[in-house]
FIMIMI-835131 format. One record per residue (C-alpha): residue number from 1; residue in one letter; chain; x, y, z negated. Coordinates in nm, 2 decimals, always signed. Layout:
BEGIN
{kevo NUM 'a' 'A' {X Y Z}};
...
// end
This chain:
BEGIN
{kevo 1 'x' 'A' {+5.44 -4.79 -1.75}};
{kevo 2 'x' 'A' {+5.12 -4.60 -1.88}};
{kevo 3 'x' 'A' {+4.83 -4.72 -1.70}};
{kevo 4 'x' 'A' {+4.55 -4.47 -1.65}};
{kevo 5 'x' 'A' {+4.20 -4.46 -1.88}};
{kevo 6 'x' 'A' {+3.91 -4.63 -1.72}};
{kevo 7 'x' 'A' {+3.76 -4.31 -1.65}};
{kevo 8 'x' 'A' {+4.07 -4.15 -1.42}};
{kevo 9 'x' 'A' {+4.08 -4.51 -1.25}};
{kevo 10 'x' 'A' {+3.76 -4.51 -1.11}};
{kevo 11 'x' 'A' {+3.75 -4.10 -1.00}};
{kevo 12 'x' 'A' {+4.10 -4.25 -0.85}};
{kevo 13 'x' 'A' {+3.97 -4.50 -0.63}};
{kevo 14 'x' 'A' {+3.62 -4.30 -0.58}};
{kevo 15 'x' 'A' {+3.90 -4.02 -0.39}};
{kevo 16 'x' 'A' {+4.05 -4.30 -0.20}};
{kevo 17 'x' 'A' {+3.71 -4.45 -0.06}};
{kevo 18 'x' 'A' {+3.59 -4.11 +0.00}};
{kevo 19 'x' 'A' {+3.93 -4.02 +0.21}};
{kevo 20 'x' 'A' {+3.94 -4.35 +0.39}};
{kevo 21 'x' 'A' {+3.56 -4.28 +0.51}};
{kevo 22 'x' 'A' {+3.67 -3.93 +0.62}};
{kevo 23 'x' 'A' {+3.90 -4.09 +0.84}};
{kevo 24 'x' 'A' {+3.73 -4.34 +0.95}};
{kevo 25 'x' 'A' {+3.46 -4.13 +1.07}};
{kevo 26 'x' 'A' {+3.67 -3.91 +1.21}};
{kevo 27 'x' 'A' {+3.83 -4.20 +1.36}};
{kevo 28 'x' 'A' {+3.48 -4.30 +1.52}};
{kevo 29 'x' 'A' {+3.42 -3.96 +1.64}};
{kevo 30 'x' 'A' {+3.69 -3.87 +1.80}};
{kevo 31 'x' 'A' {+3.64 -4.20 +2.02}};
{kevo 32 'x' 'A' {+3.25 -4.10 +2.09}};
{kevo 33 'x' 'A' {+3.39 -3.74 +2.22}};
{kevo 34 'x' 'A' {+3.58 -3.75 +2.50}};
{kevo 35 'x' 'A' {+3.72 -3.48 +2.64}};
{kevo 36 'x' 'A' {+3.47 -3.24 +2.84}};
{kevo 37 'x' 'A' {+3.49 -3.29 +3.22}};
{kevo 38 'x' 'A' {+3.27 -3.10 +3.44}};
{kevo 39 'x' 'A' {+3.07 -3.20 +3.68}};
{kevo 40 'x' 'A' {+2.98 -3.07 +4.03}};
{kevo 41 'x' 'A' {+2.63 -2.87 +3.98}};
{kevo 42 'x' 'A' {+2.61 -2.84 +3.62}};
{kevo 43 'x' 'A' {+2.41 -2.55 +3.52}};
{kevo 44 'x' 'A' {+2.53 -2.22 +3.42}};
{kevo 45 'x' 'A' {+2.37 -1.89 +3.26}};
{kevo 46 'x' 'A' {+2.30 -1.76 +3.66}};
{kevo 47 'x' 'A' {+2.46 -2.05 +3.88}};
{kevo 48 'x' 'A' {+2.56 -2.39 +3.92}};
{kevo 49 'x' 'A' {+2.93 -2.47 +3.89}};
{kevo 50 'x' 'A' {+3.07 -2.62 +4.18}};
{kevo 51 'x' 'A' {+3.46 -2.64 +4.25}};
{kevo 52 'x' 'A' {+3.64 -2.43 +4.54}};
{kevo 53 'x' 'A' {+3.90 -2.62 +4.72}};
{kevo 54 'x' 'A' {+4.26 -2.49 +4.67}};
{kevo 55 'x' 'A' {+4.27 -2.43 +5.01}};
{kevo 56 'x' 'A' {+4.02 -2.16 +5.02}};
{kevo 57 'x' 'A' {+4.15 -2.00 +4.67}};
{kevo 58 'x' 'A' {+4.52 -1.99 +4.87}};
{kevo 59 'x' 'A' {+4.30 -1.83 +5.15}};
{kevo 60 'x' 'A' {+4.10 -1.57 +4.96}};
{kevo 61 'x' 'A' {+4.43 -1.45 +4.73}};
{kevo 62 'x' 'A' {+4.57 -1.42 +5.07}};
{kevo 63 'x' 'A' {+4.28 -1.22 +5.21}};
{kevo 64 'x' 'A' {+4.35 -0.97 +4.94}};
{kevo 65 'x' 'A' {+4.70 -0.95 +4.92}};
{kevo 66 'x' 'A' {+4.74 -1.04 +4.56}};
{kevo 67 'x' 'A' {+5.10 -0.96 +4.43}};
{kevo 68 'x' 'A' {+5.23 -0.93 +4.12}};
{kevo 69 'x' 'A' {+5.14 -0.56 +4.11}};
{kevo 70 'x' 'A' {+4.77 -0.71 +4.11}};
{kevo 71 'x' 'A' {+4.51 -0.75 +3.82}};
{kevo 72 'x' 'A' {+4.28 -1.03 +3.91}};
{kevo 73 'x' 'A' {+3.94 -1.07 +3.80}};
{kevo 74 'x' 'A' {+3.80 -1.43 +3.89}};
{kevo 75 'x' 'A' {+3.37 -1.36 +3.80}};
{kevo 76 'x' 'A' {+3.23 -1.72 +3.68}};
{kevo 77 'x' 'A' {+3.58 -1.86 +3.70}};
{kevo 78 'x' 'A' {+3.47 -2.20 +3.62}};
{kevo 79 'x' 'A' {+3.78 -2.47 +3.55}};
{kevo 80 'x' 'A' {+4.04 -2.17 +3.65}};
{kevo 81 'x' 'A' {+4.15 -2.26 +3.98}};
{kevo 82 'x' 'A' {+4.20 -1.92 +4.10}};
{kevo 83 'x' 'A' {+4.32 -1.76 +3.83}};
{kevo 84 'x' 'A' {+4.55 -2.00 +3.78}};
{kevo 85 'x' 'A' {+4.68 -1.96 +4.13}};
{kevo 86 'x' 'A' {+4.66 -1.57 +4.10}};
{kevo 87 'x' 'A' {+4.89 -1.59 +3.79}};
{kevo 88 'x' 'A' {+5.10 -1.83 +4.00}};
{kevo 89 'x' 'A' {+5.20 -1.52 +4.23}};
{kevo 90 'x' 'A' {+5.27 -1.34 +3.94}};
{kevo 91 'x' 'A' {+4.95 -1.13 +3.90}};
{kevo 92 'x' 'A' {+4.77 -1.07 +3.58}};
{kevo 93 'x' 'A' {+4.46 -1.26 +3.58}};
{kevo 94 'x' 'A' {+4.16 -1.26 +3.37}};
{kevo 95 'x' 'A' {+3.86 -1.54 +3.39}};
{kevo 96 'x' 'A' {+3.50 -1.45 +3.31}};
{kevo 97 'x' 'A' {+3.33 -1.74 +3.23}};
{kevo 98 'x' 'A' {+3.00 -1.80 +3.04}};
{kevo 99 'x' 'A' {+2.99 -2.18 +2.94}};
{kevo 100 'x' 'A' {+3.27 -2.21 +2.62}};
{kevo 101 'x' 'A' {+3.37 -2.61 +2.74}};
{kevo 102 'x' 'A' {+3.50 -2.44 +3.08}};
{kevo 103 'x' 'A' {+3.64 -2.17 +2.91}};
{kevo 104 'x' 'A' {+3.83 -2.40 +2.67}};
{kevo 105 'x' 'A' {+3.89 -2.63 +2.99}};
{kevo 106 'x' 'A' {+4.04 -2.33 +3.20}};
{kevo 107 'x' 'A' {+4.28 -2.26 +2.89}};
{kevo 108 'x' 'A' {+4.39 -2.63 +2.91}};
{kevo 109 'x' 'A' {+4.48 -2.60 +3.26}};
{kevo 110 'x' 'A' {+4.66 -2.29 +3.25}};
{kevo 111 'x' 'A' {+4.87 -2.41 +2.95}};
{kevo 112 'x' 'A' {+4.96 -2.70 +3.20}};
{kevo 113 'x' 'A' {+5.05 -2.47 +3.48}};
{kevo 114 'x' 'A' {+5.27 -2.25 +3.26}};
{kevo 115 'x' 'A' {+5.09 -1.99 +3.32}};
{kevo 116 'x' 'A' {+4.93 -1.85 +2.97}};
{kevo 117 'x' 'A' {+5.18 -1.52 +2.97}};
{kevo 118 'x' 'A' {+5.00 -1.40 +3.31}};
{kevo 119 'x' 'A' {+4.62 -1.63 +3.27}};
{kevo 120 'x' 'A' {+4.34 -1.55 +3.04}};
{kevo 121 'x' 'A' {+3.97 -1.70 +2.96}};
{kevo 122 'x' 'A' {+3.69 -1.47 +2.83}};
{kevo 123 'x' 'A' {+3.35 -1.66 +2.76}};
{kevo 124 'x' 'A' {+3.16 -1.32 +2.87}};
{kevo 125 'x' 'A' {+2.85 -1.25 +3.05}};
{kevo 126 'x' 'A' {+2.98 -1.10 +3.41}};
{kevo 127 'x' 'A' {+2.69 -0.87 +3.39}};
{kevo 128 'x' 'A' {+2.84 -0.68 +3.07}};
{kevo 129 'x' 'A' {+3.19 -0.70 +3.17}};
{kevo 130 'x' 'A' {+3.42 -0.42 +3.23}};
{kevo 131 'x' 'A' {+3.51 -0.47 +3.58}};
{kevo 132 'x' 'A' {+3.71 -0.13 +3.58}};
{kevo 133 'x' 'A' {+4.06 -0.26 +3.52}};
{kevo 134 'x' 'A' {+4.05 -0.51 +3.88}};
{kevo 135 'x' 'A' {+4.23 -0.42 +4.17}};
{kevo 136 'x' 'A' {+4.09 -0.76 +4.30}};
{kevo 137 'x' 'A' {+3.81 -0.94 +4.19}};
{kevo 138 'x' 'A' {+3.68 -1.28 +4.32}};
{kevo 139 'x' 'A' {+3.39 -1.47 +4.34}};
{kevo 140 'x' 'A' {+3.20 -1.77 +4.37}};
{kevo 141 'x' 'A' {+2.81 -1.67 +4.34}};
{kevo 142 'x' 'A' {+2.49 -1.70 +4.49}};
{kevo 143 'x' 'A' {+2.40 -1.43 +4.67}};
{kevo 144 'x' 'A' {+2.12 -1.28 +4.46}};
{kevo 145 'x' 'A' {+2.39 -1.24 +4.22}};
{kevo 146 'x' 'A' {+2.61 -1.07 +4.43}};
{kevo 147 'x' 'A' {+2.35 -0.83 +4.52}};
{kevo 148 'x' 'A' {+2.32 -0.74 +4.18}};
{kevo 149 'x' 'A' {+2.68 -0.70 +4.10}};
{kevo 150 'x' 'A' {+2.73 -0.50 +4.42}};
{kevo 151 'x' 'A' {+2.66 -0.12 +4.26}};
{kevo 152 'x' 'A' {+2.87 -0.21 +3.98}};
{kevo 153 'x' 'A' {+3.15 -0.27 +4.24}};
{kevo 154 'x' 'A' {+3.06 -0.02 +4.43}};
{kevo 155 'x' 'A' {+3.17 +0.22 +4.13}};
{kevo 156 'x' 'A' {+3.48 +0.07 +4.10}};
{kevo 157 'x' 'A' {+3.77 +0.28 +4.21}};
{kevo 158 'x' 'A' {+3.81 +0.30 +4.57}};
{kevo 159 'x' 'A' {+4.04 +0.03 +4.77}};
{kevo 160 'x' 'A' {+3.96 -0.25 +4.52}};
{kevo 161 'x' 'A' {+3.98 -0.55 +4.71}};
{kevo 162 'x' 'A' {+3.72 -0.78 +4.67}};
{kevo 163 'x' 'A' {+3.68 -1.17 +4.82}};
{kevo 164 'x' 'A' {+3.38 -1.38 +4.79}};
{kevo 165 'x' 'A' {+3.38 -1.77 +4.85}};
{kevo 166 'x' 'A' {+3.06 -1.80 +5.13}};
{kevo 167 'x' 'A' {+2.83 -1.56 +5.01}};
{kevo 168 'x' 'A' {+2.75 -1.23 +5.12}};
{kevo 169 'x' 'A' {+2.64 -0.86 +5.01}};
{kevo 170 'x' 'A' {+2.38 -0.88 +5.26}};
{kevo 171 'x' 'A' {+2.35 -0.55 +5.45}};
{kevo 172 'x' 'A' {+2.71 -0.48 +5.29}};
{kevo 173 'x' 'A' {+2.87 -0.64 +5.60}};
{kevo 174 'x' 'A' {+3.22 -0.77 +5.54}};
{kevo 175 'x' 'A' {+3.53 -0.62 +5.65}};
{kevo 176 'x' 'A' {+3.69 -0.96 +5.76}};
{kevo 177 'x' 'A' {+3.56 -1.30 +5.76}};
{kevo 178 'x' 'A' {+3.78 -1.62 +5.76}};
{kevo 179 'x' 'A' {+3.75 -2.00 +5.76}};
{kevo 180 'x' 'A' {+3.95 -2.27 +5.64}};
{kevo 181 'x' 'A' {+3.98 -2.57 +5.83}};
{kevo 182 'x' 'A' {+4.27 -2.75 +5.72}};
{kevo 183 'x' 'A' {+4.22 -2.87 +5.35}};
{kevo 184 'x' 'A' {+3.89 -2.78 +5.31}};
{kevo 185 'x' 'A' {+3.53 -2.96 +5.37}};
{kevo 186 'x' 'A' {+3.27 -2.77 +5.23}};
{kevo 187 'x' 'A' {+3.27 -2.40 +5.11}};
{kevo 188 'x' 'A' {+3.55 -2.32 +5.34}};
{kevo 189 'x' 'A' {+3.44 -1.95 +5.44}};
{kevo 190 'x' 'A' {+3.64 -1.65 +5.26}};
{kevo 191 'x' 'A' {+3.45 -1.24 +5.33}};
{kevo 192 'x' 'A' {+3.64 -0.98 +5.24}};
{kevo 193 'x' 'A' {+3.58 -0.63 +5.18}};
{kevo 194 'x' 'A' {+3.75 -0.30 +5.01}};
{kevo 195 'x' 'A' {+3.53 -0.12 +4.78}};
{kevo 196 'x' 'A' {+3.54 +0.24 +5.00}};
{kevo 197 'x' 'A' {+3.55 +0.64 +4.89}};
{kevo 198 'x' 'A' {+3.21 +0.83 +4.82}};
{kevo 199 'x' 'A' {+3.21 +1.10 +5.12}};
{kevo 200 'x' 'A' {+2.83 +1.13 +5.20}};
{kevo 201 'x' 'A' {+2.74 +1.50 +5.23}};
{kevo 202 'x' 'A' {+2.89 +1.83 +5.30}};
{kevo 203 'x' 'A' {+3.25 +1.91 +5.36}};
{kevo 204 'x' 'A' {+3.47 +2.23 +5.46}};
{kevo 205 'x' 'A' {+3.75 +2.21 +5.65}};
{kevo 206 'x' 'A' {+3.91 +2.51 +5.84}};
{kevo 207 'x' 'A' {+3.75 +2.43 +6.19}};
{kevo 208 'x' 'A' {+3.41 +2.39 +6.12}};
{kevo 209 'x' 'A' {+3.19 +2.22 +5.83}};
{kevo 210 'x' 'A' {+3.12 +1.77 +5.83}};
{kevo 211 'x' 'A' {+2.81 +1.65 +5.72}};
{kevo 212 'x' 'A' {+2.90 +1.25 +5.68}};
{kevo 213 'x' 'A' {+2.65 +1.01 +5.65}};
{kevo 214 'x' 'A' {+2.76 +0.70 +5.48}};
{kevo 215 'x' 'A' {+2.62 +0.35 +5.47}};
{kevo 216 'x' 'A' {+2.89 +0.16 +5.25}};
{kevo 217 'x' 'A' {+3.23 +0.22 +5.49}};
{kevo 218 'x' 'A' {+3.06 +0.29 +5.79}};
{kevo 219 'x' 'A' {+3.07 +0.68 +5.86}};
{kevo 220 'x' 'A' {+2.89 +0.89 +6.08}};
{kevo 221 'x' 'A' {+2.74 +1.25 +6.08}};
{kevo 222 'x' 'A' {+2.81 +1.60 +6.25}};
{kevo 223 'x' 'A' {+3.10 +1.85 +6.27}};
{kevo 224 'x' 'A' {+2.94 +2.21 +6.33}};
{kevo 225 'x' 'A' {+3.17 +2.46 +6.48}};
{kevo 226 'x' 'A' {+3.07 +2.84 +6.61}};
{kevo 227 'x' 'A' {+2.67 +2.69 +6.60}};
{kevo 228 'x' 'A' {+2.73 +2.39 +6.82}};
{kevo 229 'x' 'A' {+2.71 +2.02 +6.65}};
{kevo 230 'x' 'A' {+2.92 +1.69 +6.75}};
{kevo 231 'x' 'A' {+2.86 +1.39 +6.65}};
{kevo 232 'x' 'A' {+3.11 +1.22 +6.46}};
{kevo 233 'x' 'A' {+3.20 +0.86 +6.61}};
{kevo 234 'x' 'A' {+3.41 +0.54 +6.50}};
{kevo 235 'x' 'A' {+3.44 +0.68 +6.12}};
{kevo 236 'x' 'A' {+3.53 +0.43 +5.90}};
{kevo 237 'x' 'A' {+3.66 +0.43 +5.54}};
{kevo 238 'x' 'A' {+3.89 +0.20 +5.41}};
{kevo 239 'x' 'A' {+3.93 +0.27 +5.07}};
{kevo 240 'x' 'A' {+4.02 +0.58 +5.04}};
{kevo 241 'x' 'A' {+4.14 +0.61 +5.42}};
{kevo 242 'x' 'A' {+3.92 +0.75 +5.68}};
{kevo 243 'x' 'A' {+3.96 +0.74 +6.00}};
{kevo 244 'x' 'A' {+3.72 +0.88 +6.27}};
{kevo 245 'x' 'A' {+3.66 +1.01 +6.61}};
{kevo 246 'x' 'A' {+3.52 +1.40 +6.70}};
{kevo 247 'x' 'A' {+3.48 +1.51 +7.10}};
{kevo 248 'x' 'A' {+3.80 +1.28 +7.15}};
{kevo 249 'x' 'A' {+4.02 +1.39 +6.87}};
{kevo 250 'x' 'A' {+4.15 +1.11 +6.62}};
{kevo 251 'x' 'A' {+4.14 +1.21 +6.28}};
{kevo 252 'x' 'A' {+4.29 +1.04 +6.00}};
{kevo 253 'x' 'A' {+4.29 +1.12 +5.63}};
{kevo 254 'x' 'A' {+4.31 +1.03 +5.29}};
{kevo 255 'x' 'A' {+4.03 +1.09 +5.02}};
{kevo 256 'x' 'A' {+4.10 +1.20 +4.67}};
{kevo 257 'x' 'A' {+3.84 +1.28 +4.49}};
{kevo 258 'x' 'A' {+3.69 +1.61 +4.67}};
{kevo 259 'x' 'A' {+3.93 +1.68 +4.91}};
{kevo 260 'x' 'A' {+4.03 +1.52 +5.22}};
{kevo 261 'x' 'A' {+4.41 +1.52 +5.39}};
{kevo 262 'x' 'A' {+4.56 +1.37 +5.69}};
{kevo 263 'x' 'A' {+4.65 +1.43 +6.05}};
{kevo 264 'x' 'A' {+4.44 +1.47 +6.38}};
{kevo 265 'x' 'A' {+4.57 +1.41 +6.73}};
{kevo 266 'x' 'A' {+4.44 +1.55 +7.05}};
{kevo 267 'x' 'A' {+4.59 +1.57 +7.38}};
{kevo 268 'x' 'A' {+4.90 +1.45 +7.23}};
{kevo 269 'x' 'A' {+4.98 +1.66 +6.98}};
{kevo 270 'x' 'A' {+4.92 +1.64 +6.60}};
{kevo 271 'x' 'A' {+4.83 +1.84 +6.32}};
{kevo 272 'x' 'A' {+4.75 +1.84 +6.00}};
{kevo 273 'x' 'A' {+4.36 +1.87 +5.89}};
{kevo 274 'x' 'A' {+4.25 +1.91 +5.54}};
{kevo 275 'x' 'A' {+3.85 +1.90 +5.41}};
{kevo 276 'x' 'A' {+3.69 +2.03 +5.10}};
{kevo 277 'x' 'A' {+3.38 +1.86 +4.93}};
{kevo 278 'x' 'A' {+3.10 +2.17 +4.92}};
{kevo 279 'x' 'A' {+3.05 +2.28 +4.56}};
{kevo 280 'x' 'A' {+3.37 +2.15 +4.43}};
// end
């Protein structure tokens, strides 16, 4: 057997001391570096984390009817629990999350679900994400930080649903309100609401011209007809629905865009009613 000159021997057994310390270090770090765990009230870029009990994700998913028609938007999404359980019930869902360990943790957990086809993480700031692709989003913020998401949802397109976990959109009052009770000891309140159609100003309909005044779905205003005004009552916008009440006549009508269609009953009988945005 040839045996190597002094010189190879020693570059030899230099790579073999230099390999076994790479792996020995590694060795020693992988057992200082555990695996990242969160932990309740940890900051965040705009909020503490702080985990929602299953129950209330169930409750909130519920809330908004998420099926798997249904892209899900989870803002601050945290270690994935309800997107995990949106892409459970076969919705595509989509995490925004600004700390990269949850991110990474939220992947982890989805992978464990078997859920990855329909579940995905993006470290993002919620501020500069395209929102515009939901037909639910959800929530877990303060309410400081709801206020200042609220006129980017309130752009989005009408009748996307949208559930926050306890915190409100101050004078934006909810459209429902729940609480948990089984399963659930703290953060156990669900609101609801459905982002609603613009309608404020001027419309034209055959018997007479609206004037709606609008504070968020709430709808009131005028109908003028042959110089006399009546007030309009009960108008409420769901989505694109409205529904409201002129000298006792129920109308009910769907926006799209600048026009308005539906029905209106009175005395029984019903007809259609249609109304035209002024200037479109």
């Amino acid at each position: 057997m040839r045996t190597p000159p002094p010189a190879r021997r020693s570059f030899v057994l230099l790579l073999a001391l230099i390999l076994a310390s790479g792996t020995a270090a590694f060795a020693q770090q992988s057992q200082q570096s555990p695996p990242f765990k969160p932990e309740v009230g940890q900051g965040g870029k705009d909020v503490v984390w702080v985990p929602t009990p299953q129950a209330l994700v169930d409750k909130m998913l519920d809330m908004a009817g998420v099926t798997a028609q249904d892209v899900v938007m989870d803002l601050g999404s945290g270690d994935g629990i309800t997107v995990i359980t949106a892409a459970k019930r076969g919705a595509r869902a989509i995490g925004i999350e600004y700390n990269p360990d949850m991110v990474e943790l939220s992947k982890a957990n989805a992978e464990k679900a078997g859920v990855t086809d329909r579940a995905t993480f993006m470290k993002a700031d919620l501020f500069e994400t395209d929102l515009s692709q939901a037909t639910v989003i959800t929530m877990f913020l303060l309410p400081q930080i709801n206020l200042k998401l609220r006129p980017t949802i309130l752009n989005l397109k009408p009748g996307t649903r949208v559930v926050s976990n306890s915190f409100t959109m101050e004078d934006w009052v909810a459209d429902e309100t729940a609480t948990v009770t089984e399963g659930c000891q703290t953060w156990c309140t669900a609101l609801f609401w459905i982002v609603p159609a613009k309608v404020e100003g001027r419309w034209q309909t055959a018997g007479g011209d609206l004037t709606f005044v609008q504070t968020f779905q709430q709808v009131g205003g005028t109908l003028q007809k042959n110089g006399t005004s009546t007030a309009i009552t009960d108008g409420r916008l769901r989505g694109e629905d409205l529904s409201m009440t002129i000298d006792g006549a129920q109308y009910a009508g769907r926006v799209n865009g600048n026009t308005i269609e539906g029905t209106v009953t009175t005395s029984g009988k019903t007809v259609p009613w249609k109304a035209t945005r002024a200037g479109a």
